[in-house]
C-alpha positions as CSV (number, residue, x, y, z in Angstrom):
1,X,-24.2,-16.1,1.7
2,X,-25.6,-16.1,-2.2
3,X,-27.9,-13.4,-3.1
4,X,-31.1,-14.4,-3.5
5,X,-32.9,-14.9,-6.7
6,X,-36.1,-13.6,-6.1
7,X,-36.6,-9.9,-7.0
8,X,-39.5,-10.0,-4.0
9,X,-37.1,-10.6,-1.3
10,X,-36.4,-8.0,1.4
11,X,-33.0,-6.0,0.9
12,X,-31.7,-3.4,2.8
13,X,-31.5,0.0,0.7
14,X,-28.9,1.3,0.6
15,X,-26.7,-1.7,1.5
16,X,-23.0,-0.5,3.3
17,X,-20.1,-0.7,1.3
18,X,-16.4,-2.2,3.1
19,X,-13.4,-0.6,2.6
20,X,-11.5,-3.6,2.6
21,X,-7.4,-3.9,3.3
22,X,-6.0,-7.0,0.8
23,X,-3.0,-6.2,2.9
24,X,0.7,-5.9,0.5
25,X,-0.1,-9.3,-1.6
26,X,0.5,-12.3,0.5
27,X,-3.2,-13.3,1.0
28,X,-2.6,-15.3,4.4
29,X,-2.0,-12.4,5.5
30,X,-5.6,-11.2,5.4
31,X,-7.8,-10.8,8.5
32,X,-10.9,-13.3,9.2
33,X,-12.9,-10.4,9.2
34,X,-12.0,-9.4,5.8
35,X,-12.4,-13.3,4.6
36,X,-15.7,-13.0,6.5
37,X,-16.9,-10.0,3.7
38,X,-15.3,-11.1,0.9
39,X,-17.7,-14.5,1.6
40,X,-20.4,-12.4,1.6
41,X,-20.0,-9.8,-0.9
42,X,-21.9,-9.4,-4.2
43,X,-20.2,-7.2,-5.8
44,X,-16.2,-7.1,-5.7
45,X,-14.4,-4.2,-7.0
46,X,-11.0,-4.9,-7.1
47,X,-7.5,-3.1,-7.2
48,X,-5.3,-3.3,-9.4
49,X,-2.1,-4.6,-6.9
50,X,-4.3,-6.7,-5.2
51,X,-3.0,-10.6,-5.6
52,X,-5.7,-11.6,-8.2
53,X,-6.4,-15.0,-6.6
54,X,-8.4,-12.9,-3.9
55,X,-11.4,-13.6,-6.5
56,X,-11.7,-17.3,-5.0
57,X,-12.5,-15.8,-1.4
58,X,-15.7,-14.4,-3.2
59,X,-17.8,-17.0,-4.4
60,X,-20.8,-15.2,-5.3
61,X,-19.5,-11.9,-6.3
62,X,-19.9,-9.9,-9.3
63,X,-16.1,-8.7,-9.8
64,X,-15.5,-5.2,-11.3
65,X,-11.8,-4.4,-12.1
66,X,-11.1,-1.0,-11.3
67,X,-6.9,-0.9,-11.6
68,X,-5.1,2.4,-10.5
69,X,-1.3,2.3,-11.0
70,X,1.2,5.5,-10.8
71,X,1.9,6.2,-14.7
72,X,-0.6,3.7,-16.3
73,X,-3.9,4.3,-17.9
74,X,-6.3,3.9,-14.7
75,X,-9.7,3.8,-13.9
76,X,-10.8,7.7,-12.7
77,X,-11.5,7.8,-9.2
78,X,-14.8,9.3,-9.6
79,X,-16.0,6.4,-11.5
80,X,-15.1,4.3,-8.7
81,X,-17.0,6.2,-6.4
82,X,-20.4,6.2,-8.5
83,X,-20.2,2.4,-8.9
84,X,-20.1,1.9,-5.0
85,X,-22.8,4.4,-4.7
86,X,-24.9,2.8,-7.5
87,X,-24.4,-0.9,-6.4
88,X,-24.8,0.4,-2.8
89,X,-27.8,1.6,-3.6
90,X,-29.5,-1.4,-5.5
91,X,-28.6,-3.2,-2.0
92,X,-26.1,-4.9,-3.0
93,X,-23.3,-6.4,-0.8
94,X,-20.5,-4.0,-2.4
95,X,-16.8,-5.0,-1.0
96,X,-14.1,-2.4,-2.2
97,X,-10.8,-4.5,-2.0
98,X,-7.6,-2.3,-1.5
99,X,-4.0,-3.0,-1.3
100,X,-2.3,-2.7,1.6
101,X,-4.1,-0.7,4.3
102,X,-7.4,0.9,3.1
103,X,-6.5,4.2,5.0
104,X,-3.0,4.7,3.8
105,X,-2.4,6.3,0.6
106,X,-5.7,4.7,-0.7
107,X,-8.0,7.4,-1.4
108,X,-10.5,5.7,1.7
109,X,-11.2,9.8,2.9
110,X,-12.6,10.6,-0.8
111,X,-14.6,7.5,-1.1
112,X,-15.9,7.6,2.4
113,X,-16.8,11.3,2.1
114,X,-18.7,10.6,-1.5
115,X,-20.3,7.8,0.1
116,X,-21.8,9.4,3.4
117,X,-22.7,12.5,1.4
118,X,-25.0,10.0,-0.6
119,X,-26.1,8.3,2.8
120,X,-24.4,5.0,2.1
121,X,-22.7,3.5,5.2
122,X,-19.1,2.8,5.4
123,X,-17.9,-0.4,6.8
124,X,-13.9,-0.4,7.3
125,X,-11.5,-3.6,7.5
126,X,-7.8,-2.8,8.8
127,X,-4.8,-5.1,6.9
128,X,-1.5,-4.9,7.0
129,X,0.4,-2.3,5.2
130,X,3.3,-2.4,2.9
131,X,5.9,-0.8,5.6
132,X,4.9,-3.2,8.1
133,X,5.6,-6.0,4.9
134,X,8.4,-4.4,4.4
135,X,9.7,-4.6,7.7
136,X,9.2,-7.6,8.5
137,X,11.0,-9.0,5.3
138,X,14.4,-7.0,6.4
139,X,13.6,-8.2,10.4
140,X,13.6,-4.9,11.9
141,X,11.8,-2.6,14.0
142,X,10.6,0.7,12.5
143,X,10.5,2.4,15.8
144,X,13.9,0.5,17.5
145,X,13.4,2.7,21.0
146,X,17.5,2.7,20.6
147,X,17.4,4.8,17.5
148,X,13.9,6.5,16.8
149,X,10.7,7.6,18.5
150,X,8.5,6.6,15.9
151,X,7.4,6.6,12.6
152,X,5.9,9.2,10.0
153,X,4.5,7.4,6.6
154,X,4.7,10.0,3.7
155,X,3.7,9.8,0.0
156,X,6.4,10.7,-2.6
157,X,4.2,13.5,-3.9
158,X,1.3,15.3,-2.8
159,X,-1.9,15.9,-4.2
160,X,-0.6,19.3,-6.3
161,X,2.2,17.0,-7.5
162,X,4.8,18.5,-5.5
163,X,6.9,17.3,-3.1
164,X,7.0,16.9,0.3
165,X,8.7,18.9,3.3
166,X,11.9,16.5,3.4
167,X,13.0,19.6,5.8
168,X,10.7,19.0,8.7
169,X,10.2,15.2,8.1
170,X,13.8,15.0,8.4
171,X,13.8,16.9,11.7
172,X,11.3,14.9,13.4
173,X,14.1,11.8,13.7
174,X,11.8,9.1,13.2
175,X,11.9,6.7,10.4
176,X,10.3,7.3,7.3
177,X,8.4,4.7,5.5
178,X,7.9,6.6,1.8
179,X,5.3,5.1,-0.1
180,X,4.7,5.4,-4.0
181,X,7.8,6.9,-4.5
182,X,10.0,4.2,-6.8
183,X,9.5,6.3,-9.9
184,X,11.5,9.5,-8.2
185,X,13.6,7.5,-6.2
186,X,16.7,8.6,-7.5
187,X,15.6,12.6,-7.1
188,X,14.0,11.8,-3.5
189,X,17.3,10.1,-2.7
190,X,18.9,13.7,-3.5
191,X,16.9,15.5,-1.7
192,X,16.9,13.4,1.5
193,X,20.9,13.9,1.6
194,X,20.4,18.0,1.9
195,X,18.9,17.1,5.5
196,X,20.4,14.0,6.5
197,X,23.8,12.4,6.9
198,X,25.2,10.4,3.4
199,X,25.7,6.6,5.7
200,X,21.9,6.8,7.3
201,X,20.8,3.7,6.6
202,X,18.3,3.0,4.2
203,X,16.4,0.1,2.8
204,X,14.0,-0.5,-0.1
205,X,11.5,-3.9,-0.6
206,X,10.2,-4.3,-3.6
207,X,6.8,-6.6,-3.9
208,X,6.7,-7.1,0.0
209,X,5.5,-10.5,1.0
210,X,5.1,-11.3,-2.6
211,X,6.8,-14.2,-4.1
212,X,9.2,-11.8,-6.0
213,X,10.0,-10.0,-3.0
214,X,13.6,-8.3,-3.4
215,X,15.1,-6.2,-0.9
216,X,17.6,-3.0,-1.0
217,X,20.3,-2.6,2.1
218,X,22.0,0.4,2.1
219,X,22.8,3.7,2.9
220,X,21.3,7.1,1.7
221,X,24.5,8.1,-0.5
222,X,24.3,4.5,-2.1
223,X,20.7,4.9,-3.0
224,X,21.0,7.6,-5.0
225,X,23.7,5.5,-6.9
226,X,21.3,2.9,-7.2
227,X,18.5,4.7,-7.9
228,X,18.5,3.7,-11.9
229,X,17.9,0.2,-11.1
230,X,15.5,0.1,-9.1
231,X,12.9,2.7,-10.9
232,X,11.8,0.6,-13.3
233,X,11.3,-2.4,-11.4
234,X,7.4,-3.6,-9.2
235,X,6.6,-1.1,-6.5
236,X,8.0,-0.5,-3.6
237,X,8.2,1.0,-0.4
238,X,11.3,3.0,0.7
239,X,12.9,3.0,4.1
240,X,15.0,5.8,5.7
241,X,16.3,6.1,9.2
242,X,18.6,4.9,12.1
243,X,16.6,2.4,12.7
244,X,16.9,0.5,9.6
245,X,20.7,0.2,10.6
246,X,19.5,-3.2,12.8
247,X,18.1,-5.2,9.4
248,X,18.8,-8.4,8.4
249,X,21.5,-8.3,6.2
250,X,20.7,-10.3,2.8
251,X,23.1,-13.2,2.8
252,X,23.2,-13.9,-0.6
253,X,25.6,-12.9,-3.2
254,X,25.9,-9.8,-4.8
255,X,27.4,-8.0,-7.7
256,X,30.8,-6.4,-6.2
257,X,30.0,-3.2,-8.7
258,X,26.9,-2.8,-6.3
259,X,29.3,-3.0,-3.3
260,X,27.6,-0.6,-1.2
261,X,24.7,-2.7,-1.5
262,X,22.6,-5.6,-0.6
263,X,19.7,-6.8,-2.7
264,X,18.2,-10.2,-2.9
């Protein structure tokens, strides 16, 4: 509903703030109870991945861009966290719109953390994430009972901007779905082959249910190859695992100097 013009009218102080998931960019995609806030909300702050024409959901919103990409000039994440505590507590309807799933690789613990210390209440709306995109787009099941147990989802880096422990995620035998990680590929490519066979298959999809979606078929050794290609190109998310061995292959046709490889 609009917000009300007059300055007398009961609001509720602090007003909660939602964590909303825009899901990987495909906006049918989102939940009627995301739809639902966005409708309501008066004050949008909006990622930067998110599919821009999200803005038309939110008729009576105030929208604040607040972009964070890997390797761009971004907007600090404490900043973010003082404008949903400051519009929160003028009781406003704040929606903070997310790509993907708000609690994966999003930074929801810090924000929800900052908020509650400041006794602002958190509202949060699941969406789809980009592995789930991304698997959907190749037509394969991440956890294929035939070939894996389940799934681990793992950033490229961690917070000290190191690297994971390929080691023991390689040892668990599930599939890995490696988020944020297109900038290293080529070095994470590496590293996966100390701990895993050179033919596991593997799969990257870049933009995930995006009109420019483009997908990557192949195998651990032929990744690293293909690495160079692929780096500079929109974000991704990266597949690893047995399981990735039942995809779709992309019938279109290729480059035979990428023979090892798929990509649509």
């Amino acid at each position: 509903m609009p917000a009300s013009n007059d300055p007398h009218a009961p609001r509720r102080i602090p007003a909660d703030v939602v964590l909303l998931s825009a899901g990987p960019g495909d906006l049918e995609l989102l939940t009627l109870k995301a739809v639902r806030a966005l409708q309501a909300a008066e004050v949008l702050l909006l990622d930067e991945l998110v599919d821009p024409g999200i803005v038309e959901l939110a008729p009576h919103a105030r929208v604040v861009r607040v972009g964070k990409r890997g390797g761009c000039r971004s907007t600090p994440q404490a900043f973010i966290c003082r404008l949903m505590r400051r519009y929160a507590l003028q009781g406003l309807r704040v929606v903070r719109v997310k790509g993907g799933d708000a609690l994966l690789f999003g930074r929801a613990g810090e924000e929800i953390a900052f908020l509650r210390a400041a006794g602002v209440p958190v509202t949060i709306i699941n969406g789809v994430s980009a592995a789930f995109a991304a698997a959907a787009a190749l037509g394969v099941s991440l956890t294929h009972r035939e070939h894996c147990h389940g799934i681990s989802f793992v950033t490229a880096h961690t917070a000290d901007h190191g690297e994971p422990d390929w080691a023991a995620l390689c040892a668990t035998g599930t599939t890995l779905a490696i988020y944020m990680g297109m900038r290293r590929i080529g070095s994470l490519a590496r590293s996966l082959l100390r701990h895993l066979p050179s033919d596991t298959p593997a799969a990257v999809v870049l933009a995930a249910s995006q009109p420019g979606e483009r997908r990557l078929l192949t195998t651990l050794r032929e990744l690293a190859a293909e690495a160079a290609t692929l780096a500079s190109g929109p974000p991704g998310v990266i597949l690893v695992g047995a399981a990735l061995g039942e995809a779709v292959p992309v019938a279109l046709p290729v480059d035979p100097s990428r023979h090892a490889a798929r990509l649509a």
